[in-house]
Every structure is written in C-alpha cells, then in structure tokens.
C-alpha positions in Angstrom: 5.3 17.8 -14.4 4.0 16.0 -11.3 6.1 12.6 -10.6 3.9 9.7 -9.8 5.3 6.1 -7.9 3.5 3.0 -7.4 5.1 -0.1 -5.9 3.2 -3.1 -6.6 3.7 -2.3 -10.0 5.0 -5.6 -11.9 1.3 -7.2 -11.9 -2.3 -6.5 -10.9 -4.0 -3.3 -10.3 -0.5 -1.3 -9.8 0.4 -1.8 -13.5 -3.1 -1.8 -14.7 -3.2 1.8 -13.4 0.1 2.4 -15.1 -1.0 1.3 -17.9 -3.8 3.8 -17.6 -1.5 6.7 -16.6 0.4 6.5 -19.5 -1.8 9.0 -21.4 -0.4 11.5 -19.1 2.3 14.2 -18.8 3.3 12.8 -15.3 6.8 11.1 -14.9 5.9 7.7 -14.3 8.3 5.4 -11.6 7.0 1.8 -11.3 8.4 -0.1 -8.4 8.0 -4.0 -8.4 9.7 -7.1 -6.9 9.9 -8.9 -10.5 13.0 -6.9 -12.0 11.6 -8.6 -15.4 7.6 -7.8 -14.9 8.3 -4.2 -13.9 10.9 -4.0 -16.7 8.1 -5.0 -19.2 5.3 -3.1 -17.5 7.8 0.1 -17.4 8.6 -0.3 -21.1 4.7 -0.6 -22.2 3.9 2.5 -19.8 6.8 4.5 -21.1 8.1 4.9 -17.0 10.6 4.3 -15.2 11.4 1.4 -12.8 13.1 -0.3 -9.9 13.0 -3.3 -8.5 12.5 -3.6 -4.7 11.6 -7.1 -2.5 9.6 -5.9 0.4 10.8 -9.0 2.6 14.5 -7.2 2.6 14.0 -3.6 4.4 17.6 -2.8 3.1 16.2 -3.0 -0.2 13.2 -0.3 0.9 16.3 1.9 2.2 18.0 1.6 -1.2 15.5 2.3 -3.2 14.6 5.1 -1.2 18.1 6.1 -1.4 17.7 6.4 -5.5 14.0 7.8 -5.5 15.7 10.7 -3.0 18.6 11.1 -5.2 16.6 11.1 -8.7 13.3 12.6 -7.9 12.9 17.1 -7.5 9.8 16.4 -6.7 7.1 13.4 -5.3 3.6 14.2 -5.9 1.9 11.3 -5.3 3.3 7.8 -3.5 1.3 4.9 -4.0 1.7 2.3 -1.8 0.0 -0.5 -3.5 2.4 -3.6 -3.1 1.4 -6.4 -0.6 0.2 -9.7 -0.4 -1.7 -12.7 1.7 1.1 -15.2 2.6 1.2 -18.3 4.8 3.2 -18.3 8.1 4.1 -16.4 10.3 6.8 -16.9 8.3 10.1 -14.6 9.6 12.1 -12.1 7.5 15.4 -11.5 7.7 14.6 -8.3 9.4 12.9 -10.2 12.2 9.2 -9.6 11.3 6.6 -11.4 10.0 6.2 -11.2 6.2 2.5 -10.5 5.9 2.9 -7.7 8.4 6.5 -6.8 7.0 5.3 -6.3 3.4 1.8 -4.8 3.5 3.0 -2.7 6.5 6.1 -2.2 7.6 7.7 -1.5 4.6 5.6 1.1 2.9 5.9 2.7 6.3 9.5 2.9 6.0 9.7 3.6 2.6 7.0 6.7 3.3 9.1 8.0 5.9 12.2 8.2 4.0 10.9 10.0 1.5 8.8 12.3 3.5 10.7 15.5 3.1 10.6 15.4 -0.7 6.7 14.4 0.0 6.3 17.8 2.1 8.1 19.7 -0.4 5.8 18.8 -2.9 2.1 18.5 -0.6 2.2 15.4 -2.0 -0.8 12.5 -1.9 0.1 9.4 0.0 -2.8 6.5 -1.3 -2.8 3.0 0.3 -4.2 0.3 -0.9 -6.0 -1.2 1.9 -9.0 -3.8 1.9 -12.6 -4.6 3.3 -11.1 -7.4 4.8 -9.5 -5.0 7.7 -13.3 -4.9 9.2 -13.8 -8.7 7.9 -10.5 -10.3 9.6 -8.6 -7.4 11.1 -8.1 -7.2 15.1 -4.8 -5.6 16.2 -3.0 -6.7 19.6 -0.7 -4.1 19.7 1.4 -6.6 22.0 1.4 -9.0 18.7 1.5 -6.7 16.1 3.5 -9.7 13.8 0.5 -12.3 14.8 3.3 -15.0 15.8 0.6 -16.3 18.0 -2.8 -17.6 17.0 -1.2 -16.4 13.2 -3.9 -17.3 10.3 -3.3 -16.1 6.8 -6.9 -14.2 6.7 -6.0 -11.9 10.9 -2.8 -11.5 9.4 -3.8 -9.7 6.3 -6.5 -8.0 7.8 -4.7 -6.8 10.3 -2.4 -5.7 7.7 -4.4 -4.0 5.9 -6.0 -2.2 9.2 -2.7 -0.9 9.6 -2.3 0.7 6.2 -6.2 2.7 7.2 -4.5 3.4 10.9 -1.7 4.7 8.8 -3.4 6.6 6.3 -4.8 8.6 9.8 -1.3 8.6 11.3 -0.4 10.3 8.4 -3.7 12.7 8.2 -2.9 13.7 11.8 1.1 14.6 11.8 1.4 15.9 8.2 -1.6 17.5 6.8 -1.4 20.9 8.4 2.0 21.0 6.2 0.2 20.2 3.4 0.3 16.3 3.1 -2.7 14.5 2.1 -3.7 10.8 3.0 -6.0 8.1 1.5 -6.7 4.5 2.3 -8.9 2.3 0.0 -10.6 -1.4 -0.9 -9.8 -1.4 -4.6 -12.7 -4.4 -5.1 -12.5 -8.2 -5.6 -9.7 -8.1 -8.1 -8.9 -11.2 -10.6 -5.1 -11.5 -9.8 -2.3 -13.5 -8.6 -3.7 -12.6 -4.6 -3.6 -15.1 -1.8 -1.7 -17.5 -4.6 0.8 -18.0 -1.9 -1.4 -19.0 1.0 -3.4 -22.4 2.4 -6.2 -20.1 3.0 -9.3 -20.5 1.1 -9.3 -17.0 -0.2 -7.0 -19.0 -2.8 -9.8 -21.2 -4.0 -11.7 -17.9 -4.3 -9.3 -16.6 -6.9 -7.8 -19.3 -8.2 -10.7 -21.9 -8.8 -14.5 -21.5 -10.1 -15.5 -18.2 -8.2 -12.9 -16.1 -10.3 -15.2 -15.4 -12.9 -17.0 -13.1 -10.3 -14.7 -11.4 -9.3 -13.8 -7.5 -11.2 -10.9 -7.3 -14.0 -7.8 -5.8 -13.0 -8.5 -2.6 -15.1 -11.3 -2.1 -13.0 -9.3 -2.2 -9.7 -6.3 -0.4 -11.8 -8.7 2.4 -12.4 -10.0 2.9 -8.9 -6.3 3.1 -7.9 -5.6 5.5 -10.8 -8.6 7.5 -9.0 -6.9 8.1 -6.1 -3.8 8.9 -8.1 -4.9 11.6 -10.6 -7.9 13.4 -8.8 -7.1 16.2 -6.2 -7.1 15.8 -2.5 -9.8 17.8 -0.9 -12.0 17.6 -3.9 -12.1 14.1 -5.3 -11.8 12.5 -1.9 -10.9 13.5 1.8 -7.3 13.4 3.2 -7.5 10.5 6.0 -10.2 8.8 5.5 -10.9 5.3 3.9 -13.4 4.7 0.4 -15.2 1.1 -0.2 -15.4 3.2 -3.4 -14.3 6.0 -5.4 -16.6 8.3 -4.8 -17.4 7.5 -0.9 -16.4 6.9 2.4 -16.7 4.0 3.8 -17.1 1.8 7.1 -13.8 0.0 8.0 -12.9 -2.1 11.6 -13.9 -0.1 14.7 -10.3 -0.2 15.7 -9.2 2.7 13.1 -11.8 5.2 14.7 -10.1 4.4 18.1 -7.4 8.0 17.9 -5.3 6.0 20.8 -5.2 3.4 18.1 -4.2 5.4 15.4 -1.8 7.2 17.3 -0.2 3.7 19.8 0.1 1.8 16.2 1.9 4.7 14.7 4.6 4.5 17.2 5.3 0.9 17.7 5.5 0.6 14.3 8.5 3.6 14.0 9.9 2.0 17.4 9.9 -1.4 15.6 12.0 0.3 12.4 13.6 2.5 14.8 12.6 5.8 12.7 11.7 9.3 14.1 8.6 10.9 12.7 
C-alpha cells in the first residue's frame, strides 16, 4: 500500500485532491494548520491527520518527528501548503513568513523525512506557481525580502524557490531513486492572498472570482502529480504549467549556480546537512 501526505490539506486544492484520493488503496495522511478543517477533511477522506502551523519550525520538526515514527514507508510528499501574506512580517524563527511558509518549511520538513523518502524512491511534488516568472527575482543576499518586501516578489520568489528546489532535489537525490516535480496548479477559487493588501485579493475575493477554476480542478491537477508515475506521467525536476507539459518558469531556475547557491543557504539558514 503506498502512503501518500499532503500538507495544505485543511482547505483548497490539498483536500480537494484528498477528497479525490479517497477511492484509493493508498494510506491517506492530511497535514493542515486548522486542527478542526483537517479533522473534518480527514474524516470525509477516510485519512489520517495532523495539524502543523508552518510559522512555528518546531512544529515542522514534531510532525516530522510522528510521520518518521508512524510511517514504514513515504511514497509520495506533497508539499502543497503556503500562502500570500502581507509583511515582511517576522516569525518566531527569525524569517519572513511568506518565505518561511512556502519555503523554508517544506524544505525542512523534506529533509527530515528524506531517509524514509529514499527508502521508498518516493515522489516529492511542489506546488509552485506562474507567478515565480511573473513576480519572482531572488537576491540570494535577501532571500526573506526584508527590503523593498511586496506581498506579490515575496510570493513569487517563494514560489521560485519551491521550482529551484524541485531541481535541488532532481540533482542530489535522483540517482538514488528520488523523483521531483514542481507545478502551477491554475487560478484556483480559494481562500489565497485573503491575508494580504495586495490586489491579487480583489482578484479572488471580489468580481473576477467567477473566472477563475474550481478547486476540484486545481485538486485534480495536484492529484496528477500524486497518483501517476515519475518518468512516465511527467519528468523528475522539471516544472508543468499543466499536467501533461513542461512549462517556462523565471530564467533564474535554469541558472544551475542558482539552483545549487539557493539550495545551500537555505540548509545553512535551518542549519541542516543534505
């Protein structure tokens, strides 16, 4: 039985896919911030659950702690949780949220559970975004954005990072049998951007939300990534503007100094060995 975990599960496209998933023979571990919204989701999907706040790294290390402890086996890790915030707004760890919670702590949380991941030649899939080659442009001297921070850099640049990431991962781990994927699950109608002064808000929140796709439709996209097989359905490393192809992100993630400089201030940052 292959054991499946999405964070950014309480809401959205992570318990949309869950929802979808639960026709399978996987085990099923939802991971949310809302203890009450995962619960729910979790008991409609027949999964399990925890509850993890991405703003508290200690809470990343705990639940890592459990999934290490519970789990034989990790076949797929779905880093889907994240957000566009206002700031720069600290952490308690010291870093700025957007960066911190799109970032940072799937990065941690990835690491910690890598051995289980080798074990298993698991599938790592990352929610990313087109706005990485809208918005994103990484100094890797201010990878928080405390200066010149705006909500739209600081999520594209988020989300850059989960695509330099994805590579990272691509280039240390798939020779042992690790595969990687970043990708823009579409204009989704949910609760994004609710907590931010930018004007993607008024985008989702106001008149415009009626063009914008259905959570189902972004659930199944990330349920694509989840259920089809690395190598066949899609290519380990890369990024898709869609399912079925590859597409064009911010010139920065085809820079291999890039990939490779981003990869190790973020571990220095966490102070974690790769």
């Amino acid at each position: 039985m292959r054991t499946i975990i999405i964070t950014g599960a309480s809401d959205g496209i992570g318990a949309a896919a869950a929802r979808q998933l639960a026709d399978t023979d996987a085990r099923l571990i939802l991971v949310g911030r809302s203890p009450e919204k995962t619960q729910a989701v979790a008991a409609a999907t027949g999964a399990e659950h925890h509850s993890a706040d991405f703003t508290r790294l200690d809470e990343v290390r705990r639940l890592a702690d459990v999934l290490n402890e519970r789990c034989d086996r990790i076949d797929v890790l779905a880093n889907n949780a994240g957000g566009m915030f206002s700031g720069p707004t600290p952490t308690l760890d010291g870093f700025e949220k957007t960066f911190q919670v799109n970032h940072l702590a799937p990065y941690l949380l990835t690491n910690l559970l890598l051995d289980k991941l080798l074990d298993s030649r698991a599938a790592v899939v990352n929610t990313s975004s087109i706005g990485a080659r809208l918005f994103g442009s990484i100094n890797l001297d201010d990878l928080n954005n405390w200066q010149g921070f705006t909500p739209n850099k600081a999520y594209g640049d988020a989300k850059l990072a989960n695509v330099l990431f994805t590579k990272g991962l691509h280039e240390h781990f798939h020779d042992r049998g690790l595969s990687s994927v970043a990708f823009h699950p579409g204009n989704v109608a949910t609760n994004f951007a609710s907590d931010t002064d930018s004007y993607f808000q008024w985008v989702y929140h106001g008149v415009l939300k009626r063009f914008l796709i259905s959570p189902q439709q972004g659930g199944a996209r990330l349920r694509h990534f989840i259920d089809s097989k690395p190598g066949d359905a899609w290519v380990s490393g890369e990024y898709y503007g869609t399912p079925k192809r590859v597409g064009r992100t911010n010139k920065q993630a085809y820079d291999p100094e890039m990939v490779r400089e981003h990869w190790q201030r973020s571990a220095n940052m966490l102070g974690i060995h790769w």
